[in-house]
Structures are given as C-alpha cells and as structure tokens.
C-alpha positions as CSV (number, residue, x, y, z in Angstrom):
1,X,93.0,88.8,84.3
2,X,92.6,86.7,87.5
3,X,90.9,86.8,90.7
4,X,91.5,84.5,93.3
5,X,88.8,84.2,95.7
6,X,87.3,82.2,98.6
7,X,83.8,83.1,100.1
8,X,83.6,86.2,98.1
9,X,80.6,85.4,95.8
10,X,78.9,88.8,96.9
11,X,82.2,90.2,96.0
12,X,82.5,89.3,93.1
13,X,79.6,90.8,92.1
14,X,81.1,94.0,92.6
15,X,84.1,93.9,91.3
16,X,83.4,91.9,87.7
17,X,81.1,94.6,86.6
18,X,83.9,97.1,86.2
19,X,86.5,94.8,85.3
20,X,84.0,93.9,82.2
21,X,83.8,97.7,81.6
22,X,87.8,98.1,81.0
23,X,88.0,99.2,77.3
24,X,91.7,97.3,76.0
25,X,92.9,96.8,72.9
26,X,93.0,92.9,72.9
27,X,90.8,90.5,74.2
28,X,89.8,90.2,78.2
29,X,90.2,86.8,79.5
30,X,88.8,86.9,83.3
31,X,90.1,83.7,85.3
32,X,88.5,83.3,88.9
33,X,90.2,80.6,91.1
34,X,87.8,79.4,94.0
35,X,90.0,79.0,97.4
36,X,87.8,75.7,98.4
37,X,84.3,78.2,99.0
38,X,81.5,77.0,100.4
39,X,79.1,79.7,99.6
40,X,78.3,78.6,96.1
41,X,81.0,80.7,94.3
42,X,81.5,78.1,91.3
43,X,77.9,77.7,91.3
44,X,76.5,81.6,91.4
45,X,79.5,82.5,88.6
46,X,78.3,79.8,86.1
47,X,75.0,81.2,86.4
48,X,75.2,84.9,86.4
49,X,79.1,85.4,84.7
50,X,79.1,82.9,82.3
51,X,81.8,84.4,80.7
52,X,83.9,84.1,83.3
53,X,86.5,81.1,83.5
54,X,86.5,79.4,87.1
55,X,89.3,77.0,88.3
56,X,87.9,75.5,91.7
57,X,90.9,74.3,93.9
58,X,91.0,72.8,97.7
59,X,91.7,75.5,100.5
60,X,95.3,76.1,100.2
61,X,95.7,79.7,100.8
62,X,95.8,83.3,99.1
63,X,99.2,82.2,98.2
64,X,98.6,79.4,96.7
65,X,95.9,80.7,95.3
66,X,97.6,83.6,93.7
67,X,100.4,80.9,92.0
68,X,97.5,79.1,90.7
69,X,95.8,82.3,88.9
70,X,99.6,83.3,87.7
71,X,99.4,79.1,86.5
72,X,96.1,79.8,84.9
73,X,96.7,83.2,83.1
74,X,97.9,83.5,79.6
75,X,99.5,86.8,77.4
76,X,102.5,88.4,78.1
77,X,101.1,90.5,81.3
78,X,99.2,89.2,84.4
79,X,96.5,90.8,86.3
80,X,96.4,89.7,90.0
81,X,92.9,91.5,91.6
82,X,91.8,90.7,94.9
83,X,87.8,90.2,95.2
84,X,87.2,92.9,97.1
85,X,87.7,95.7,94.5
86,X,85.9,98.0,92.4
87,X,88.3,99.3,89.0
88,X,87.8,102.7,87.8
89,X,88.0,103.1,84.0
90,X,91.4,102.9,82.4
91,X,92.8,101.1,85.2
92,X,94.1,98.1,83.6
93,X,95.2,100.2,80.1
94,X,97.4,102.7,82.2
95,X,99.4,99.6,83.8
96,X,99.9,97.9,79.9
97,X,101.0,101.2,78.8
98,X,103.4,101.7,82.2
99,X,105.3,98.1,81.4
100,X,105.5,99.1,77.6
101,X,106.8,101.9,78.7
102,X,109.1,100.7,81.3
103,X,111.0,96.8,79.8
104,X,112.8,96.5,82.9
105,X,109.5,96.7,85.0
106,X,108.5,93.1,86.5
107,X,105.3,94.8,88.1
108,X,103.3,98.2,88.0
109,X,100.6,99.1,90.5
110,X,98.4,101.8,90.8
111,X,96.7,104.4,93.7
112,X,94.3,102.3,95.8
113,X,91.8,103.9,97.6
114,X,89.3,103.1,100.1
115,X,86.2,101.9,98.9
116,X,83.5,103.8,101.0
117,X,85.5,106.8,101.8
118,X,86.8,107.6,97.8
119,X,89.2,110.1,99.3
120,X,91.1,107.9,101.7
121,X,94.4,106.0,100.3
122,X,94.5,102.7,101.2
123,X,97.5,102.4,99.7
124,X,100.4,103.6,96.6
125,X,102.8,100.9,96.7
126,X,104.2,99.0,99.2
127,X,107.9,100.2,100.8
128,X,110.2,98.6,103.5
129,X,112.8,99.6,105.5
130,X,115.6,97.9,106.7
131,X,114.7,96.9,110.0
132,X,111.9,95.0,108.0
133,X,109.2,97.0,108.4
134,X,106.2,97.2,105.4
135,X,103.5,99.0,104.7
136,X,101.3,100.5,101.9
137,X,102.5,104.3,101.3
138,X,99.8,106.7,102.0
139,X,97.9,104.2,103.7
140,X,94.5,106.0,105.7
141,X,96.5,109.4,104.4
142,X,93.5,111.7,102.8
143,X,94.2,111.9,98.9
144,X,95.3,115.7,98.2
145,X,97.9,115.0,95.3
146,X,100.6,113.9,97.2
147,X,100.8,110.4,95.2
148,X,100.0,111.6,91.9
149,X,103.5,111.3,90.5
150,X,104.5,108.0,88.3
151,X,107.8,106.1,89.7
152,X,109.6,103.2,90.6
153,X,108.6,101.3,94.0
154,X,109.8,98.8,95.9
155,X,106.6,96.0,94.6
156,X,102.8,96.6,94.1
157,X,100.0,95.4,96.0
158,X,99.6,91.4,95.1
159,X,96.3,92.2,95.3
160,X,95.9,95.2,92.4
161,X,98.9,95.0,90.3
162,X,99.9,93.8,86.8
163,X,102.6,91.4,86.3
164,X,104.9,90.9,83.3
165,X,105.2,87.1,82.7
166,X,108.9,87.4,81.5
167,X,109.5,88.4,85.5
168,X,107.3,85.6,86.9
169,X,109.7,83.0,85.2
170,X,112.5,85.0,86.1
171,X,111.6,85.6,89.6
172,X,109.6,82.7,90.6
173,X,106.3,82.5,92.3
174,X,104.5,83.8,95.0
175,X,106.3,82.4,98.1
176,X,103.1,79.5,99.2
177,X,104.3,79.1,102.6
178,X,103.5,82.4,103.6
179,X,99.8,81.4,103.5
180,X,98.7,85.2,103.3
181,X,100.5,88.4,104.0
182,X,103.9,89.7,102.6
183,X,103.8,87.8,99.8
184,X,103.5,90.1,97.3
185,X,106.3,92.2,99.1
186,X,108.6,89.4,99.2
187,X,108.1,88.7,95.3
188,X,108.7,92.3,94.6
189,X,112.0,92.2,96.8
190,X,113.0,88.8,94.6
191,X,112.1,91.0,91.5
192,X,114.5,93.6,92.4
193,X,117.1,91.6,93.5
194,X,117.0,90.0,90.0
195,X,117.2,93.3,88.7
196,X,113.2,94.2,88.0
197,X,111.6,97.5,89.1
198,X,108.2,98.2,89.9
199,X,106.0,100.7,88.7
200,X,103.4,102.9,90.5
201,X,101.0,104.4,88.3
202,X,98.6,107.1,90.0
203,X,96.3,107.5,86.9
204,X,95.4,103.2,87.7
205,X,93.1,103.8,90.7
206,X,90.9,101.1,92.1
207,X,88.6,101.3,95.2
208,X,89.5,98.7,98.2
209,X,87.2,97.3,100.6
210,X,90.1,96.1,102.7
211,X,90.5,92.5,104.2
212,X,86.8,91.3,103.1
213,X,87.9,88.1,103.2
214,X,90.4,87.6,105.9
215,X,89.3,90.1,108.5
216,X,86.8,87.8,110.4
217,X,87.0,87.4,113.8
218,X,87.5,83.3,113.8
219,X,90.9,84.4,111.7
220,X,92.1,87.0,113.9
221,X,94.9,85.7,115.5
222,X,95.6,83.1,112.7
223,X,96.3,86.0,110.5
224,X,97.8,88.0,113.3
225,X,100.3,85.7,113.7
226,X,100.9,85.1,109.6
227,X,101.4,89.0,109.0
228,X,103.8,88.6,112.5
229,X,105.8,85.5,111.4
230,X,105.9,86.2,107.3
231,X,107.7,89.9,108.1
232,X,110.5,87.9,109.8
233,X,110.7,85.1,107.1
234,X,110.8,87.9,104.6
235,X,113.7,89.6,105.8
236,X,115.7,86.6,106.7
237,X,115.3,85.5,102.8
238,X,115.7,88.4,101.3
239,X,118.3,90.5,102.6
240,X,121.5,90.3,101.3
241,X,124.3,88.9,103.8
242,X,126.1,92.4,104.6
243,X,122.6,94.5,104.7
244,X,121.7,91.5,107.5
245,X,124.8,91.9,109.5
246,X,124.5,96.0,109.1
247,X,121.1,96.4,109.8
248,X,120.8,94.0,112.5
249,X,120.1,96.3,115.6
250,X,117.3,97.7,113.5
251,X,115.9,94.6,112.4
252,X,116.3,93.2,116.1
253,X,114.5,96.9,117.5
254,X,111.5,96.6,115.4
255,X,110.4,92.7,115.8
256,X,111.3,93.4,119.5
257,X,108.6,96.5,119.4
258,X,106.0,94.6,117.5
259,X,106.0,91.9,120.5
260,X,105.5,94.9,122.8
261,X,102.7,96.1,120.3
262,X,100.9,92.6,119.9
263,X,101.0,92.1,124.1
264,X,99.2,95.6,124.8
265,X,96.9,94.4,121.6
266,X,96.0,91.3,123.4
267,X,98.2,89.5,120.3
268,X,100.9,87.7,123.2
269,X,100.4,84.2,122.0
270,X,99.8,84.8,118.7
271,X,103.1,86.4,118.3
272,X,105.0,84.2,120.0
273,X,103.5,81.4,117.8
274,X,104.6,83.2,114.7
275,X,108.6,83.2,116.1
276,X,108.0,79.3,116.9
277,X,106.6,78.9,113.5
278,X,109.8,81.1,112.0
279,X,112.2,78.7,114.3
280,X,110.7,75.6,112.7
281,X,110.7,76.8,109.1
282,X,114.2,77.6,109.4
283,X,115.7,75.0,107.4
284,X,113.4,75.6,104.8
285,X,113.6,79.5,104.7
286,X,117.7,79.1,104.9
287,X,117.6,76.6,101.7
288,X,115.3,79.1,100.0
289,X,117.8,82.1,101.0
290,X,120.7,80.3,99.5
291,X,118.7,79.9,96.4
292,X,117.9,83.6,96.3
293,X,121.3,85.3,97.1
294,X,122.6,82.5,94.5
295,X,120.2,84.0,91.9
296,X,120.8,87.3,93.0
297,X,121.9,89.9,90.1
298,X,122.4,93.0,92.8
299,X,123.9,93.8,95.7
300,X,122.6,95.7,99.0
301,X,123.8,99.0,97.9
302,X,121.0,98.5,94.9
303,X,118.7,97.5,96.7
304,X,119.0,100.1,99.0
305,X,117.5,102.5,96.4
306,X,114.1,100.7,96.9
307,X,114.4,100.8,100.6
308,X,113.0,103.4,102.4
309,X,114.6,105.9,104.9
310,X,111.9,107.9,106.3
C-alpha cells in the first residue's frame, strides 16, 4: 500500500490509523513517498508510524509522485491512496477479491464519499464523454443506493484504487507531465485501450476530504490551469484517430464552453495559459500519441463501451 503525500503530516494521521486496521490475508506493507514536505512529514512518521516505510523525494508532482509509490510497491496488486482519506473496514479486501475475480481487470475502485458529510458521494468512478469531458459519477449526489451495483468503469480514482501490477507494465505509468489532474483518467483510458477494464466496487467505501493538499489559495490558478490544459492533452493522446475526426464538434464545443466558464469564474488567464502550455507540449504529446495508438489492442467502437452518453 502507498501514499504519496506532501504537507499532509496531519493527514496522515488520519488516514494510517484505518489503513493499519484493514484485516488481509497477507502481510501489509505501507509505503509513504514525501512530495519534497516541509512540515516535518519524514520526521513526525519515524517517530509516531515507525512501521511505516518513507521514501522522501524532491517536489516533482502528484504524478511523479504516484510513479514513484507504483516504483516502490511490491506484490502482485498496488494500492494508490491519497492522504486525505479515512478507509472503512474491508476496503482494501473487497478490491483483492474484485481483481481475483475479474483477470482482465487492470484497476478496481470503490464508492468514495465525503468525509464530513458520510452521505454525500464524492465520487464512483470516473467516466468521460467524447467531447472530453470527466468527472467522478455521483459526485456531491446524496448516497440513496443508486451506486451500489458492482461493474466495469471507464478507470478508478488515482487517488483510492487498487492496481494490478501485470497492467502497470503493460500500460505504463502515470503520465508525469500532467503534474496533477487527469492522470489517473488518462491511465485508465491507456488500460482500456490495451484491453484492461476497471472495476467499481461499492462494498470498498472510503471517506474523502477532498483537495487537502492542492486546494490552497497560492495554487488556485496553477491547478486551475493543470485540470484546464491536462483534459485537452488527454484527449488529443488518447483518442483513437477516427473517434477524433468524428467527435470533433463535440470536443471543439466543450473546451470552447470551459473558456466561457473559466472567464465568468475569473479563470481568463489561467485558461489561456493552459492552451499555450497544450501548444508547446505538442511535439511531445504527438510522440506520446503515436506510441499509444501503436500499442493500442482496440479500436474506437471498444472503447466506446466505456464512454459515456448521458
């Protein structure tokens, strides 16, 4: 199990307590990789969670972050859990027992919900459509049942979800240029384009504090602009050549409504910063995309079974 974190020693604190208390049939190694803090993290966790491994890396990211925890980990599954999280029992058995149950599954991820108000979703795995849009189903929806049903989704939250280490070689790590955001959706798009599903698994529920670590106001429109310019470089890598050229006046209508959304949020700059950043990562992003659709063991009509329509 791994936890990448960066100023979250308070955090941590929270969530370490329940991940100790997850009864599992082998033995628990926990892996915390310190982001660059410089609140003591490495320091507090050798004194109070002695048990607790700690890899300390300069700031590089939660991406980066995240490809050193999937670095660090060993056994045939990966846990990837954000800092900002409380596990209710069982959580990490019911995901083992969904990828036992499931070979094909690269991921499985399970019913997040808000930390202070227990009956909120924050979120029941993450969907796209295919003018690029993504976000967590359910999300802010009160929990009455509506996501207690087990099945295949497009890719799990990066920051709750189990990973099967047969699929990490397969697909590749998490994408480090994205810095934060989308990256866990782009790996799950990778996944299924190489022909690995991912599981949702309602009985797995975890409480989410929600952006504890980014949401400062110093970061706002850093990360404004990251969740802005990833959602672009995600499509243009991902999509398949003829979903691209079909789905182009809805790909083209929803970035042109998100700038109209950032300007009335005050976000103006920010945004266009992000389609600066997307026009000078181009190369890059097209050499990636060959490398992808190269790799690529399915087709749009596929992957159009894990894309949305509503």
């Amino acid at each position: 199990m791994t936890i990448p974190t960066f100023d979250g020693r308070d955090l941590l604190d929270v969530i370490l307590p329940s991940v100790f208390a997850q009864e599992l049939s082998g033995e628990l190694e926990v892996i915390v990789v310190d982001d660059g803090s410089s609140d003591g993290t490495p320091e507090h966790l050798a004194l109070r969670w002695p048990q607790v491994r700690v890899v300390v890396q300069p700031n590089a990211g939660v991406s980066a972050a995240m490809n050193r925890c999937l670095a660090e980990a060993r056994g045939e599954y990966i846990a990837l859990l954000n800092n900002d999280l409380e596990l209710a029992p069982g959580f990490l058995e019911s995901l083992a027992s969904e990828l036992d149950a499931h070979p094909r599954a690269g991921s499985a991820g399970g019913k997040m919900l808000d930390f202070a108000r227990r009956d909120v979703i924050d979120g029941a795995g993450d969907v796209m459509r295919w003018s690029g849009a993504c976000w967590r189903r359910g999300h802010g929806e009160r929990d009455a049942g509506q996501f207690d049903r087990g099945e295949a989704v497009l890719s799990a939250c990066g920051g709750a979800a189990l990973y099967r280490r047969a699929a990490v070689r397969d697909v590749g790590s998490f994408d480090s240029d994205f810095v934060a955001y989308f990256e866990d959706v782009d790996w799950g798009v990778r996944a299924q384009l190489r022909g690995w599903s991912c599981r949702y698994v309602p009985q797995a529920r975890c409480f989410h504090m929600g952006s504890a670590t980014t949401d400062r106001p110093a970061l706002g429109a850093r990360h404004a602009m990251l969740l802005r310019r990833n959602g672009v470089l995600l499509t243009l890598k991902t999509f398949p050549l003829d979903a691209l050229v079909l789905h182009l006046p809805k790909i083209v209508l929803h970035n042109a409504g998100w700038m109209r959304g950032s300007v009335r949020e005050g976000l103006g700059r920010a945004h266009l910063r992000a389609w600066a950043d997307v026009l000078a990562m181009l190369p890059r992003t097209l050499r990636k995309r060959r490398s992808i659709q190269r790799g690529r063991r399915v087709g749009r009509r596929e992957l159009g079974a894990a894309i949305t329509t509503d």
